[in-house]
N, C-alpha and C positions, 0 to 999 in steps of 0.2 A: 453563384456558380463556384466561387473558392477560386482562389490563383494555382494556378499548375506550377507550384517549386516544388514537387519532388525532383526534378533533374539535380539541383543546383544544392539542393539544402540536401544534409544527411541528420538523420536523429540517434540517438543513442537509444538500446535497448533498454527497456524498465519493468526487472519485472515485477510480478503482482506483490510480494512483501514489500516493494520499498514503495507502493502505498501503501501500505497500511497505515492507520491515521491520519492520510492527509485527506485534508479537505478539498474537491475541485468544483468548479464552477464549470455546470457542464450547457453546453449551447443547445438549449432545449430543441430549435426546431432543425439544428441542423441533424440531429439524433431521431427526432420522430417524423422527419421526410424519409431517415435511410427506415423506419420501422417500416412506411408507409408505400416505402418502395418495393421490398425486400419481403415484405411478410404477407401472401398472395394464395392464391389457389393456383393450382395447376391454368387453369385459363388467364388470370391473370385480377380474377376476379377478388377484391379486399376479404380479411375473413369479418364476419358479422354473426351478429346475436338472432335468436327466432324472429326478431322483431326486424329484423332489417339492418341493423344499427352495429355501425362500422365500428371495429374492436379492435384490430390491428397495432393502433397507438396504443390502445391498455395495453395488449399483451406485453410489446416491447418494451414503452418505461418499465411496467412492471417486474419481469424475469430479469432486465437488465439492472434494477434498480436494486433487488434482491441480489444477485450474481454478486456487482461490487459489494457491497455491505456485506457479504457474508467475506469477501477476500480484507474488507476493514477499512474498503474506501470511503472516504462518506462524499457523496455527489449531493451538491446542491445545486437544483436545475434553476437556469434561468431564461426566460420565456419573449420573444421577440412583445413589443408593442408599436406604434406609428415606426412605418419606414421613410428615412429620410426624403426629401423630394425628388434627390437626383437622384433615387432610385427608380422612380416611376418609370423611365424606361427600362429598366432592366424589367421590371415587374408587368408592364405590355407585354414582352417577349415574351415572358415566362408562360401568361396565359395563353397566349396565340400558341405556342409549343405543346401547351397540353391539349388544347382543344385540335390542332394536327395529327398529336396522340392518339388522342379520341378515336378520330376517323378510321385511323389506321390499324387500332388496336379492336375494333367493330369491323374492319374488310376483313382482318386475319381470319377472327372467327367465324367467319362466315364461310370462310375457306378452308375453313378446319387446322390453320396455322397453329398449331397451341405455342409452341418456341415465341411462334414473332407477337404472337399478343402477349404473352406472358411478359416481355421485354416492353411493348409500347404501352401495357396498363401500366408497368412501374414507374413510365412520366406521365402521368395523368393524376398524379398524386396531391392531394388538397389537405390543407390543416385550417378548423374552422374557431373560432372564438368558441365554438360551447364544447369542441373537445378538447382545445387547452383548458378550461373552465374546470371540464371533469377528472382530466390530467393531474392538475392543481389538487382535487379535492384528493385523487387515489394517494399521492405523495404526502402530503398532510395524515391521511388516514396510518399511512408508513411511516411515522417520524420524520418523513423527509423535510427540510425547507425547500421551497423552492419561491424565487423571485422574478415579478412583472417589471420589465426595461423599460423605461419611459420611450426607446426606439429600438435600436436592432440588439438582441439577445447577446451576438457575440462581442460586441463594442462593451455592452454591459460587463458580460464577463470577464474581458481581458484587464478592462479599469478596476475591478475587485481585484484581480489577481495583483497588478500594478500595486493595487492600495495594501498587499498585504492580507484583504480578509479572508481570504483563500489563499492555497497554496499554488493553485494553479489554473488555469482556465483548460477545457474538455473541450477539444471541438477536432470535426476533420480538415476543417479550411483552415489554411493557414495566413490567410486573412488577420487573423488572430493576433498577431507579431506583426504588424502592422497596425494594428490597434493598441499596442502598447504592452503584451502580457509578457512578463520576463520567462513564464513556464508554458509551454502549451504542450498537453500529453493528447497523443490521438493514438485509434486504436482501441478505445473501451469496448470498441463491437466486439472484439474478440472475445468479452467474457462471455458474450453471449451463446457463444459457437460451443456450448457441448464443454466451456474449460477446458479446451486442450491447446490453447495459445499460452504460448511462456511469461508472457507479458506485454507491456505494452510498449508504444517510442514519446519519447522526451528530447524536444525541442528548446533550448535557451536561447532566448535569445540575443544576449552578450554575445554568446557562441555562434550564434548565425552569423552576427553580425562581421565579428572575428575575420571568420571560414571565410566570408564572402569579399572583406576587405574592400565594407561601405559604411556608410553614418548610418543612424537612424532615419533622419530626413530621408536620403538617398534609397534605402528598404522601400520608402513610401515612395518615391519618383520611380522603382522598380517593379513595383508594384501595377503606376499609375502607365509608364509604357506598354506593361503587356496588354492592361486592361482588368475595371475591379468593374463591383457591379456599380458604380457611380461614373464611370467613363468606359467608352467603349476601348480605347488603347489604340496602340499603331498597326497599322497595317505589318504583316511581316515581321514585325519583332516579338518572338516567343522569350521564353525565361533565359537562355542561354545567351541570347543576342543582345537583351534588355541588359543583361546583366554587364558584359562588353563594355556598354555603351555607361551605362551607371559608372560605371570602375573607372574612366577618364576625368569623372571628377570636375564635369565642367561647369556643375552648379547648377541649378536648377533651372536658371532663364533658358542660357545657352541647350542646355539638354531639349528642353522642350521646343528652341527654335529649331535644334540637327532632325528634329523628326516631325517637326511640324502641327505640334498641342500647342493649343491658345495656351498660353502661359498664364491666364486668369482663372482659366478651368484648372486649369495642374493646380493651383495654387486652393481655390476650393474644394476640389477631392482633398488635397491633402490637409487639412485642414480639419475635414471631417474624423479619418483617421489621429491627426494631432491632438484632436478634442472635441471625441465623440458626444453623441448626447446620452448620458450616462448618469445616474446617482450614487451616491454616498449611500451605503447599506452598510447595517449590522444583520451579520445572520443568525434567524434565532436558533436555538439549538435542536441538535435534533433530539427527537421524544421515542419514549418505547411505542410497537406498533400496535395501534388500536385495531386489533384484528377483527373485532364486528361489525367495526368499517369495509375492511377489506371485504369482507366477507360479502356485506350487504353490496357492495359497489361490483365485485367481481363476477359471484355467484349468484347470488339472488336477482339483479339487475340484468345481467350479460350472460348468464348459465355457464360460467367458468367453470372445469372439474373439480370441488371440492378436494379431491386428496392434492390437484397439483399446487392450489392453491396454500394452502395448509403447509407441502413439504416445502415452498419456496421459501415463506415466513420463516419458518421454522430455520431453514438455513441462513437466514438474512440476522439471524438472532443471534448466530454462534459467531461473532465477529473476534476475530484472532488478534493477540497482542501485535501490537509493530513490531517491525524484525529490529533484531539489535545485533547484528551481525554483519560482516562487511556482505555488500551482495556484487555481482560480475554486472558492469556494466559493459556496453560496444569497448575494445579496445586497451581495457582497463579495468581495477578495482578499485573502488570508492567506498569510502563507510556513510551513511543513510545522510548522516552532517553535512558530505558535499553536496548534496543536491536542494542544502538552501536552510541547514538546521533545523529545530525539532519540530513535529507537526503541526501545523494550523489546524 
C-alpha cells in the first residue's frame, strides 16, 4: 500500500538531464501494478492480443523503458520474489479487495456505469510469474538488466542503492527510505505521459531525516505507527500525528507503550526494514538492443504496430550525453556533483 508521507516529507525537483547517466533500481512491481492499473479500455477492461493474452504490462515496461533510455536513464528493474510472512495478512486483504472489485466492477456494467467500472477494474489488477517471466525476457531483449529479489523487490532495491550499485532506487512508496535507500526518485511515470513533465522528484534521505528532526530507527517507528504492510499501525494516528509523537524521542519501548504496539511486533517489523531479505548483486551491463527479439516478442507474438515499435527503439538508441551544466533544483542551484558525484 506505500506509507502516505507526502504531508510531511517534501522532495526536491529533478529534472530529466540530471539523470542522465545514472543508474536506478527501479521496483518492478510497484511500476507494473500502476501499468496494470492505468492502461484499460474504456470499460475497464486490460488491453490484450488476438489471442486473449494480457499486454498491458508489455506495453508499459516497454514505452517506459524506452522513454528513459532515450532521456540517458538507465533503469535496471527489479522484480519482487517470496513475500515476507508478516505480509500474509496484508496479502489476504489484498485479494479479498480485488475479488469485491470484481463484483462491483461486473454490477457497474451491467448498469452501464463505464466511469465506476473503469475505476473498480483498476483494483482487480494481478501480476502472474509467467508475465514477470516475459517481462524479464522483453528487457533482456532491450539491453536492459533486470533482477529476481530473493523477497520484496523494493527492499532489494533500496539495499543496491545503499550498496552503491545503483545510484538510486525507482519506486512511488516511500517505503523505500525506510528500507534503507539514501536516493529514492519517484515520478518516472511521467516520462511516460506524452514527455511533457519537466522532471522528476528526488527524495534524500539524510534530508528527510534532517527536515523531520528524527533517527533513522525513529523513520521506522514512524513508519511502524501509521501502519506498513507488516503491521497494521494505530488506530487514529496518521503521518502528521505519528510524526508528533516520534519527535518526543521517547525511544522505542516507551513509544510503542503511549499507543499501545506490543513492543515485540514493533521490534520485528523493524527489523525487517533494518535488514531486509536482500542480496549482494553486480549488475550486468546493459547490451545494445537485439531488436528481432523485440520484434519477435512484441509484434509477431502480441501484434504490436510495427512502426510504433521500431520508432520507440530507435529513440531508446539516441541516448544523450549527461548534462554538464548546473541544473535548477526546488529552491536552489546545484551542479550534477551535489546530488551524490559522477554517475553509477
Amino acid at each position: 500500500m506505500g506509507l502516505p508521507l507526502r504531508d510531511i516529507v517534501s522532495a526536491q525537483e529533478l529534472p530529466w538531464d540530471a539523470l542522465a547517466g545514472r543508474t536506478l533500481a527501479v521496483d518492478g512491481y510497484n511500476a507494473v501494478y500502476q501499468f496494470l492499473a492505468t492502461m484499460r479500455q474504456r470499460d475497464g477492461q486490460l488491453f490484450c492480443d488476438a489471442e486473449g493474452r494480457v499486454t498491458s504490462h508489455l506495453m508499459g515496461v516497454f514505452y517506459r523503458t524506452t522513454s528513459l533510455l532515450r532521456e540517458g536513464v538507465l533503469p535496471v528493474w527489479v522484480f519482487d520474489g517470496a513475500p515476507p510472512e508478516r505480509k500474509a495478512g496484508t496479502i489476504r486483504g489484498r485479494i479479498q479487495a480485488k475479488e469485491r472489485a470484481e463484483e462491483e466492477w461486473q454490477a457497474a456494467l451491467a448498469a452501464g456505469d463505464l466511469e465506476t467500472a473503469r475505476r473498480k477494474a483498476a483494483q482487480t489488477s494481478r501480476l502472474t510469474r509467467p508475465m514477470v517471466e516475459e517481462l524479464r525476457e522483453l528487457l533482456t531483449a532491450l539491453g536492459v538488466p533486470s533482477i529476481q529479489a530473493p523477497s520484496e523487490g523494493e527492499a532489494q532495491a533500496a539495499r543496491m542503492a545503499a550498496a552503491g550499485t545503483v545510484w538510486a532506487s525507482a519506486s512511488e512508496d516511500y517505503d523505500s527510505l525506510l528500507f534503507g535507500a539514501p536516493r529514492l526518485v519517484r515520478g518516472l511515470a511521467a516520462r511516460g505521459r506524452g514527455g511533457t513533465s519537466p522532471g522528476a522528484q528526488l527524495l534524500v534521505r539524510a534530508e528527510v531525516l534532517q527536515s523531520l528532526g528524527i533517527s533513522e530507527d525513529e523513520l521506522i517507528l514512524l513508519g511502524i505507527v501509521i501502519g506498513t504492510d507488516y503491521n497494521d499501525g494505530v488506530r487514529g494516528y496518521g503521518p502528521k500525528k505519528a510524526l508528533k509523537l516520534v519527535q518526543e524521542h521517547l525511544g522505542t519501548a516507551a513509544t510503542a507503550a503511549r499507543v499501545g504496539l506490543d513492543p515485540s511486533e514493533v521490534e520485528e517489523v523493524a527489523e525487517i526494514f533494518r535488514h531486509p531479505s536482500a542480496t549482494e548483486v553486480v549488475v550486468p551491463p546493459f547490451g545494445p538492443v537485439d531488436e528481432a527479439s523485440v520484434h519477435r516478442i512484441l509484434v509477431e507474438v502480441h501484434g504490436f504496430a510495427e512502426d510504433r515499435v521500431r520508432s520507440a527503439v530507435a529513440r531508446a538508441r539516441q541516448r544523450p550525453r549527461p548534462a554538464a551544466t548546473p541544473v535548477e533544483t526546488k529552491g536552489h542551484q546545484t551542479l550534477l556533483e551535489t546530488f551524490g558525484g559522477p554517475p553509477s
